[in-house]
Backbone bond lengths (Angstrom), bond angles and torsions (degrees), N, CA, C in turn:
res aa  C-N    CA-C-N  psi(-1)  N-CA   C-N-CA  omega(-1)  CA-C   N-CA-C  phi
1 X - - - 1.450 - - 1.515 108.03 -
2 X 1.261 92.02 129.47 2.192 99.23 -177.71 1.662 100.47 -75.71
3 X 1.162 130.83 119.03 1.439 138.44 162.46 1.678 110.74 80.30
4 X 0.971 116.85 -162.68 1.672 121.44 -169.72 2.111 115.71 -96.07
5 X 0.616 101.99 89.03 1.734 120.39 179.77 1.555 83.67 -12.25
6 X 1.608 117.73 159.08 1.322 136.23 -165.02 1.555 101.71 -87.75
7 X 1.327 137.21 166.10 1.323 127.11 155.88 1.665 114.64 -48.15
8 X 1.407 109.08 -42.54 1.420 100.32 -173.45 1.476 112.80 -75.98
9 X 1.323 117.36 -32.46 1.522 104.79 -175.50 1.537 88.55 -73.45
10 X 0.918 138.57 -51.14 1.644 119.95 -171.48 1.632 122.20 -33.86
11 X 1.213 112.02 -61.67 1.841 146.84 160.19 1.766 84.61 -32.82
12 X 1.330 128.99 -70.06 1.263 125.02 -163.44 2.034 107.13 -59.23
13 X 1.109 87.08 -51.22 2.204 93.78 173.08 1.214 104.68 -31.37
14 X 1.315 116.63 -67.12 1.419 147.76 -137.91 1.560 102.79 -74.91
15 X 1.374 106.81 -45.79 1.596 135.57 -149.33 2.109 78.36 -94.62
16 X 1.465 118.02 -65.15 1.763 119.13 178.68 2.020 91.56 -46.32
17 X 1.124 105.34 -73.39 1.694 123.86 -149.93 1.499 103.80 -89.79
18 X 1.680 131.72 78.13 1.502 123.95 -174.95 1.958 98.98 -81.55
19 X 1.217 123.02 -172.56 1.191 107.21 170.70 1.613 110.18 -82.92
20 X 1.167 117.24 152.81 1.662 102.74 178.79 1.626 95.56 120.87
21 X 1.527 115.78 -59.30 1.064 112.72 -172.62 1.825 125.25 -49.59
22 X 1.104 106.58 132.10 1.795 145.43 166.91 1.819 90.88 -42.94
23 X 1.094 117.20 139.75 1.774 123.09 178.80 1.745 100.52 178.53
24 X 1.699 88.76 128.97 1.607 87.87 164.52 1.620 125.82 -129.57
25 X 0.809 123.01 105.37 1.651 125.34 168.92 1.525 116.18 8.16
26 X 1.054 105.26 96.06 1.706 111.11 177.14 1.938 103.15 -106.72
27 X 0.839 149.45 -37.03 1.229 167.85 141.75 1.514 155.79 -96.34
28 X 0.930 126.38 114.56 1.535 109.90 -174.89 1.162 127.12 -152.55
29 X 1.181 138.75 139.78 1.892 112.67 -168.59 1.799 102.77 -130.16
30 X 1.417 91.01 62.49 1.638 94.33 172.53 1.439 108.66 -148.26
31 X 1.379 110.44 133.45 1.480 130.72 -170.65 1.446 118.25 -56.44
32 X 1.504 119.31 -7.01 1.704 108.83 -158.97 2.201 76.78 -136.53
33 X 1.040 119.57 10.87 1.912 120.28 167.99 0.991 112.46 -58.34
34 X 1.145 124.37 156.49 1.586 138.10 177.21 1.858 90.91 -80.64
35 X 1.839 110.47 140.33 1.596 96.59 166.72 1.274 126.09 -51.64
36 X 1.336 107.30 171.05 1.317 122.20 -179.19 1.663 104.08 -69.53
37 X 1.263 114.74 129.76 1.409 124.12 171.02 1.993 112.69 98.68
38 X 1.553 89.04 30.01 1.822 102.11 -176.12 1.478 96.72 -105.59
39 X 1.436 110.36 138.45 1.325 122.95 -177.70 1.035 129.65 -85.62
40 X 1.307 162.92 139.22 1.312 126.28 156.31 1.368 86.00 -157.48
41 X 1.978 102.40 -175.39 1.645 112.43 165.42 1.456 129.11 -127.01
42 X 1.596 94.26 156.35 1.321 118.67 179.50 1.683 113.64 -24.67
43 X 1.612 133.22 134.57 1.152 120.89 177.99 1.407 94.76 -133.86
44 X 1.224 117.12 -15.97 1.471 113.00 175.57 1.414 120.82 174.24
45 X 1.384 141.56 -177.27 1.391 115.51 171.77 1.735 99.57 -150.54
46 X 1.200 127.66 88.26 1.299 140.99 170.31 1.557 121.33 -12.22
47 X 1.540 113.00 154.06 1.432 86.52 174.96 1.705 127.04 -106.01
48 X 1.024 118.83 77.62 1.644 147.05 -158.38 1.581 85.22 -170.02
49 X 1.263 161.61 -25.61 1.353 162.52 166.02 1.441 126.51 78.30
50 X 1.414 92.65 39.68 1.663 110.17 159.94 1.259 128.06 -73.68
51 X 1.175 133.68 117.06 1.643 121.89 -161.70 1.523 90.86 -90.86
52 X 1.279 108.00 148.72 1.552 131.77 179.19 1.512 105.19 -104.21
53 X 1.571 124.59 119.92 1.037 143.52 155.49 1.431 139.10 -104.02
54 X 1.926 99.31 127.95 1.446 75.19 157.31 1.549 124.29 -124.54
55 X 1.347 110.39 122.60 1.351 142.94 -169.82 1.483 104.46 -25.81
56 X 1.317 152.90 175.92 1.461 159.54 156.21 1.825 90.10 -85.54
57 X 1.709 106.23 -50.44 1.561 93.18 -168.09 1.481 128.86 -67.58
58 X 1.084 105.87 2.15 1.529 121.97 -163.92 1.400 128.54 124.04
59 X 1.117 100.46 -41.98 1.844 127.24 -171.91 1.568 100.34 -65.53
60 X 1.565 110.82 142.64 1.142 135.03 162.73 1.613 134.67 -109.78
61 X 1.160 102.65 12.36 1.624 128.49 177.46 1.189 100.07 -47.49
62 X 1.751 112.46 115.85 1.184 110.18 165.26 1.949 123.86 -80.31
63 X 1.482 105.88 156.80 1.585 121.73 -175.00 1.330 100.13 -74.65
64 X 1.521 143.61 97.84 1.361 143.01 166.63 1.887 115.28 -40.08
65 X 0.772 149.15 96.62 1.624 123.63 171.41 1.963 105.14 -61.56
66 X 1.534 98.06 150.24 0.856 112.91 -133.16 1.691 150.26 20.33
67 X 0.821 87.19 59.94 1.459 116.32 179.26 1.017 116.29 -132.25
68 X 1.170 113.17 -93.13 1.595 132.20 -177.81 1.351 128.04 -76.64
69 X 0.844 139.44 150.43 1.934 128.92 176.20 1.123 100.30 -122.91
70 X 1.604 128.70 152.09 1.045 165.48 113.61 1.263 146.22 -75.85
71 X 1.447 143.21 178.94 1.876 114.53 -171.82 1.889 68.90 -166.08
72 X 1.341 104.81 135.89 1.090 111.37 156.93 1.700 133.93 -83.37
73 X 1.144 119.26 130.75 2.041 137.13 -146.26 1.963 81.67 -88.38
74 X 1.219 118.86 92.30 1.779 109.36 177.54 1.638 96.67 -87.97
């Protein structure tokens, strides 16, 4: 993502991704990520609007917005 996400798209992360929330790895373009299709949950979502996970596999690699994708597990 080019520069710092708007207040509202932030509010929108936050408002999709509360902490608690179920999410699984649909994308990612970093060498040390959990694979594609790893579950885990929401722990928080920074304010630059990276959601913070923690992984099922162990890993805590955060989800970049625009970057990375995720799909929330309802």
């Amino acid at each position: 993502m080019k520069g710092e996400p708007s207040v509202v798209m932030l509010r929108e992360v936050r408002d999709r991704y509360p902490v608690g929330t179920r999410i699984e790895l649909v994308k990612v373009d970093d060498t040390q990520a959990p694979p594609i299709g790893t579950r885990g949950t929401v722990v928080a979502v920074d304010d630059i609007g990276t959601i913070h996970v923690r992984w099922d596999n162990g890993s805590s690699l955060g989800v970049v917005l625009g970057e990375d994708l995720c799909r929330r597990v309802d």
